[in-house]
C-alpha positions as CSV (number, residue, x, y, z in Angstrom):
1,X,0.0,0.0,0.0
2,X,1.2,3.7,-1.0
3,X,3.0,5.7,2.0
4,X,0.6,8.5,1.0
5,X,-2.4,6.3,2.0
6,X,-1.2,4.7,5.0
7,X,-0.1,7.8,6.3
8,X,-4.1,9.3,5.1
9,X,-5.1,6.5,6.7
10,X,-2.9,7.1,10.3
11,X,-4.5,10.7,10.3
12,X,-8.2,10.2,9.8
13,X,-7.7,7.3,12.5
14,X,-5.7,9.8,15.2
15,X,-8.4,12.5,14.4
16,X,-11.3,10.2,15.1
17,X,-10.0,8.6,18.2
18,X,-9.1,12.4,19.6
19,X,-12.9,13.2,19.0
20,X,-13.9,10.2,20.6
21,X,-11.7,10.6,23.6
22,X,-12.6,14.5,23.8
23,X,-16.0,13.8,24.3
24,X,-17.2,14.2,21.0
25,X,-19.1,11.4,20.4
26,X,-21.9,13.9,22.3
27,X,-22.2,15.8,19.2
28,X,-23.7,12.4,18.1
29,X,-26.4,12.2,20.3
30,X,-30.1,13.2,18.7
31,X,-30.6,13.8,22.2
32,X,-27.6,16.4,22.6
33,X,-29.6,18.8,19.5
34,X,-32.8,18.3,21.2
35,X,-31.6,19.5,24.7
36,X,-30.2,22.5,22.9
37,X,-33.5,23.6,21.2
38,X,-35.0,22.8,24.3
39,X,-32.9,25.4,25.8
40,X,-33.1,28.1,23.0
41,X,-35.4,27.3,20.4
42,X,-35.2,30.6,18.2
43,X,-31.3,30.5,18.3
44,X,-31.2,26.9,17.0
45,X,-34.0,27.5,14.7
46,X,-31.9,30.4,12.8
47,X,-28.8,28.7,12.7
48,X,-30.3,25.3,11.7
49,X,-31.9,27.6,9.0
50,X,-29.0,29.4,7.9
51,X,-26.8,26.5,7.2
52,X,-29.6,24.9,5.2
53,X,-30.3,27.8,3.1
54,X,-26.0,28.1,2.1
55,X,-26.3,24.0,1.6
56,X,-28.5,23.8,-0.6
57,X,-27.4,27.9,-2.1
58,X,-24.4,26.3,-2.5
59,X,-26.1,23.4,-4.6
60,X,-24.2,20.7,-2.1
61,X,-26.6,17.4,-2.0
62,X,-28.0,18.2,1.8
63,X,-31.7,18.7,1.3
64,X,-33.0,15.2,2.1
65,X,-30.6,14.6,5.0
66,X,-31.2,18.0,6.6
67,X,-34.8,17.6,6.2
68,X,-34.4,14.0,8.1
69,X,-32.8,16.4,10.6
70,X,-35.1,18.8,11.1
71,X,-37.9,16.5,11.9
72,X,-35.7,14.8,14.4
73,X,-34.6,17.8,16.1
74,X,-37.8,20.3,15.4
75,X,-40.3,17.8,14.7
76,X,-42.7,17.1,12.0
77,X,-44.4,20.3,11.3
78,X,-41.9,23.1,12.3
79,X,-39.4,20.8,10.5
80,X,-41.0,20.9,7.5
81,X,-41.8,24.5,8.0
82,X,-38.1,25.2,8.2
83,X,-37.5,22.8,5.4
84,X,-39.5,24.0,2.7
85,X,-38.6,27.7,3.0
86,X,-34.5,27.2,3.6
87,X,-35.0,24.9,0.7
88,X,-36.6,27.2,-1.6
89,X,-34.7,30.2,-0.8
90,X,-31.7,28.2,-0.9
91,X,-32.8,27.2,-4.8
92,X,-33.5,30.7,-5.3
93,X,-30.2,31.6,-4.5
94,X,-28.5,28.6,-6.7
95,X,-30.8,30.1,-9.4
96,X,-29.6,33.3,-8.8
97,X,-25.6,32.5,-8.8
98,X,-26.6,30.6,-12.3
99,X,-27.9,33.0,-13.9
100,X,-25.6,36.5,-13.1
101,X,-22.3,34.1,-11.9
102,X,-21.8,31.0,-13.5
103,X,-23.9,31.1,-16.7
104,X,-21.1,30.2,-19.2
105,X,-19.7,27.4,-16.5
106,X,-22.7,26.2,-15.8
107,X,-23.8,26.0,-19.6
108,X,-21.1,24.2,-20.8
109,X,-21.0,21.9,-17.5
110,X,-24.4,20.5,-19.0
111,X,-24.9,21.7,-22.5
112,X,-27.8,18.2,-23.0
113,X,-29.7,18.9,-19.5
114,X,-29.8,22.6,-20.4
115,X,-31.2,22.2,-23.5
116,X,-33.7,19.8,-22.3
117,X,-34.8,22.4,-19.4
118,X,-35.3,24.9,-21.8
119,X,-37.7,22.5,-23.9
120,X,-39.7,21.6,-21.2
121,X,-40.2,25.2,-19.5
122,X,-41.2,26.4,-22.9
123,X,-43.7,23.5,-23.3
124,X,-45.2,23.2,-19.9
125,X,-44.1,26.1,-17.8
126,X,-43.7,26.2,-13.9
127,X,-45.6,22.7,-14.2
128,X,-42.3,21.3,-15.6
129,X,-39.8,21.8,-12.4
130,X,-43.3,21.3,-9.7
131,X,-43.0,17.7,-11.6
132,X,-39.3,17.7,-11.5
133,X,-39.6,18.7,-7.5
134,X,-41.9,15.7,-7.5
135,X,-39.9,13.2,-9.3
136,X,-36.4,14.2,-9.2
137,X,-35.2,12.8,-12.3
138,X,-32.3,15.7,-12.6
139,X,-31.5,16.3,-9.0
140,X,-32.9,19.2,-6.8
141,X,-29.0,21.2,-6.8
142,X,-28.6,20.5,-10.6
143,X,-32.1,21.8,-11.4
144,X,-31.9,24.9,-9.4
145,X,-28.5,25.6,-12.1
146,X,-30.4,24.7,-14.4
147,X,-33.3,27.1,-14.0
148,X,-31.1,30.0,-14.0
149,X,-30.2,29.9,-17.6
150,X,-34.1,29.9,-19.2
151,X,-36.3,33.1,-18.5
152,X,-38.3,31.5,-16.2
153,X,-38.9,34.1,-13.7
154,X,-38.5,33.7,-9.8
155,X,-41.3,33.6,-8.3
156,X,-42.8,31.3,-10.7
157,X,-39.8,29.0,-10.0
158,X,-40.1,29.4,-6.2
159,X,-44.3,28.7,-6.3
160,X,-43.2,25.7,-8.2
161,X,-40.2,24.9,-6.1
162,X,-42.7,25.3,-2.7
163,X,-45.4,23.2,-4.0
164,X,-42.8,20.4,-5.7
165,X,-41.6,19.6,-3.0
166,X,-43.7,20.0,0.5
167,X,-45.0,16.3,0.1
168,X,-41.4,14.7,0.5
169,X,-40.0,16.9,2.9
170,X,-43.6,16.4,4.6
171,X,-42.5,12.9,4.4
172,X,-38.7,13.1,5.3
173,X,-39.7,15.5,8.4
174,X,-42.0,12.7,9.7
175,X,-39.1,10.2,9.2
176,X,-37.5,12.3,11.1
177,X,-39.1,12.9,14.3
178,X,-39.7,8.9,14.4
179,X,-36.1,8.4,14.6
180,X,-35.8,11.4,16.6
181,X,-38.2,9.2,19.2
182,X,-35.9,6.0,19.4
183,X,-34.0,6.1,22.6
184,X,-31.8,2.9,21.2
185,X,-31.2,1.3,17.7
186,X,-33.2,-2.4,19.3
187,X,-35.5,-4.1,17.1
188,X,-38.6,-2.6,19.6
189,X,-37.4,0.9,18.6
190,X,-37.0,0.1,15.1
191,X,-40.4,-1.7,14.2
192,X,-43.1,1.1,15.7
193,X,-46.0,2.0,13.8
194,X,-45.0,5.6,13.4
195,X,-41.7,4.2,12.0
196,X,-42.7,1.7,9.9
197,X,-45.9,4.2,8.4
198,X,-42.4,6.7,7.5
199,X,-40.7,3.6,5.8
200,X,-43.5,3.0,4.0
201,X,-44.5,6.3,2.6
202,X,-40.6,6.9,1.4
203,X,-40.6,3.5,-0.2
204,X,-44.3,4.3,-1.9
205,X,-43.7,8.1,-2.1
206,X,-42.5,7.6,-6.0
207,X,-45.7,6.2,-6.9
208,X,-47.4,8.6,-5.5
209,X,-45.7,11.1,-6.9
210,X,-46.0,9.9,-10.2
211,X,-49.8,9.7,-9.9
212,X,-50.0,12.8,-8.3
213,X,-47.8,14.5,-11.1
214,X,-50.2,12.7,-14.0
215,X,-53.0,13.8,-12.2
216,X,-52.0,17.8,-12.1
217,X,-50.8,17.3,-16.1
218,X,-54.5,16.2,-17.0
219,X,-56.3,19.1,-15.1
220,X,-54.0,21.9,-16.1
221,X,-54.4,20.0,-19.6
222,X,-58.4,20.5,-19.5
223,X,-58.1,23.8,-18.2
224,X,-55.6,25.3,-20.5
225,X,-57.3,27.2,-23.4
226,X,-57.7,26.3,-27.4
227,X,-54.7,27.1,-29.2
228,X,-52.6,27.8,-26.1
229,X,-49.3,26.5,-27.0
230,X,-46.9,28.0,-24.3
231,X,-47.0,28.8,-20.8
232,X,-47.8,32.8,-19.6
233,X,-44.9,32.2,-16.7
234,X,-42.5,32.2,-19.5
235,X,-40.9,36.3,-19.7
């Protein structure tokens, strides 16, 4: 084996077993982040918030794990309170840094996806990233980038955004403050009803998804006037 990664190896190892010994291993309690918002909820609430807003601003693939989090530290509803809204503003920024940063980097970075982006928007409007939200077939950081290079404008894209994707963080949140109720990783803790319903909807939410995406196709598809072609989000 290479010097370079025993010695790699030797350093993640010492750094580990200093945490450990330091005490660290509290920062690994759910019970530790729970006693702290106990203790000052607004304080926790904004920094939780803050660092889920540059996350996801910074397009780094921490949505679905910080959502998890937030229902395990805030619970269901004021985690997906805090979800949603860091996660849309957090696109919205992404979107932003596309668009007046990063156009040409982000252009050339995916010259295919772009071009498919642009089709769809132009074809079905702020319905085409709600369904994306809904069934993340480009992921949520790449879409944001995405975005920012078509004319969609931004409140159209954060409506969208919003609506897309309340139902899974809905469902992550509630993952969340299942786990966030387990005192110890037995079999007991592991195989409640409120834990098993979470498994369930994550392992069903595609399906639903889908049928709740072809179901919001078909009526904006009766309601959309003769010889409409294009959306009216479209600037």
């Amino acid at each position: 084996m290479p010097v370079k990664k025993l010695a790699l190896g030797a350093l993640i190892a010492t750094v580990v077993i200093a945490y450990l010994a330091g005490g660290g291993d509290r920062y690994l309690s759910i019970d530790f982040y729970q006693e702290i918002y106990a203790q000052s909820p607004v304080a926790t609430i904004a920094v939780f918030f803050t660092l889920f807003v540059v996350g996801t601003g910074c397009s780094l693939p921490v949505t679905g794990a910080l959502s998890v989090v937030s229902g395990i530290v805030f619970g269901t509803f004021t985690g997906l309170i805090i979800s949603s809204i860091a996660s849309t503003l957090g696109g919205t920024v992404a979107l932003y840094s596309s668009r007046y940063l990063f156009h040409d980097l982000i252009k050339r970075r995916f010259p295919g996806r772009v071009d498919m982006v642009n089709r769809g928007i132009e074809k079905e409007g702020a319905f085409y990233p709600f369904g994306l939200r809904m069934i993340p077939v480009i992921p949520f950081g790449v879409l944001n980038l995405l975005v920012g290079l078509t004319s969609m404008r931004v409140p159209v894209f954060m409506l969208a955004t919003l609506c897309g994707m309340v139902p899974v963080l809905l469902i992550l949140s509630y993952t969340g403050s299942q786990l966030g109720q387990m005192d110890s990783f037995t079999l007991a803790s592991v195989f409640t009803p409120g834990l098993i319903l979470a498994l369930t909807l994550l392992g069903s939410f595609p399906f639903l998804a889908k049928a709740i995406v072809g179901i919001t196709r078909r009526l904006a598809t009766r309601k959309k006037p003769a010889g409409h072609d294009g959306p009216d989000e479209i600037s």
